[in-house]
N, C-alpha and C positions, 0 to 999 in steps of 0.2 A: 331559131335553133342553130346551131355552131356546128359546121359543116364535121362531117366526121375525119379523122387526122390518125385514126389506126392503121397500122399495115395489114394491107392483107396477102395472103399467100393462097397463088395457086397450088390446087394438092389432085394431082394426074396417077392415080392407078384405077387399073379395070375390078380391081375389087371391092365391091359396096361398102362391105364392113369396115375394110381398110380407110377407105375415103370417109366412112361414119366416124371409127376414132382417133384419127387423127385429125378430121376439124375440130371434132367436139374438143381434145385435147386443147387446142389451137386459141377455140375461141375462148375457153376458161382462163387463159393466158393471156387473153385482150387483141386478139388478131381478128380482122374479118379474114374470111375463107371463101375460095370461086374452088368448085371442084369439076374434076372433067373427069368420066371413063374412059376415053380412049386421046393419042397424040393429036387428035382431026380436032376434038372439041378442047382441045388445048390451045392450039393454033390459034381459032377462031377468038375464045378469049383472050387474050394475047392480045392480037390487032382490034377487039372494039374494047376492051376495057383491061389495061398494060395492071399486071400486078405488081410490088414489090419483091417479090420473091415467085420463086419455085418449088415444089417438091415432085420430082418424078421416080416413078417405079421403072426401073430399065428393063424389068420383063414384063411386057404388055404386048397383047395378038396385033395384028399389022404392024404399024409403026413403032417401035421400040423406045424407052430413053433416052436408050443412045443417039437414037436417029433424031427424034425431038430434038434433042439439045443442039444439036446439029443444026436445023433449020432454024430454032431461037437462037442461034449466033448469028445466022447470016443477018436478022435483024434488028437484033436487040443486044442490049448488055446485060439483062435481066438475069440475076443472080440466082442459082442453079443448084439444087443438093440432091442428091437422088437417093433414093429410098430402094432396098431391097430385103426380099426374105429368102433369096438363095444363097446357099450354104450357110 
């Protein structure tokens, strides 16, 4: 079997539904997808399995996207888009 070779993209918001359609979107488009609800279970996947991408919600309860993004610079160069439904 041939190793698989899609990008996948972390997708970090604390809303379920949110996190449902936009993998689903994601995967129909040829992406694998790691999803987190909160910046703590972002983090963690990060450091044991590095995505190609990002998608963060910048309004999320404790740690923020802003603040994420923040802590994935100190480490990584992992490419960052942030997702919002305010205003």
């Amino acid at each position: 079997m041939a190793p698989d070779t899609r990008a996948t993209v972390l997708i970090v918001d604390d809303e379920p539904s949110i996190l449902e359609l936009v993998a689903t979107r994601l995967e129909m488009a040829g992406y694998n997808t790691a999803r987190s609800e909160t910046a703590e279970q972002a983090l963690r996947h990060i450091f044991t399995s590095p995505p190609d991408l990002a998608l963060l919600d910048i309004d999320m309860p404790g740690m923020d996207g802003i603040a994420l993004c923040k802590r994935i610079r100190e480490v990584s160069d992992l490419p960052v888009i942030f997702l919002t439904a305010m205003g």
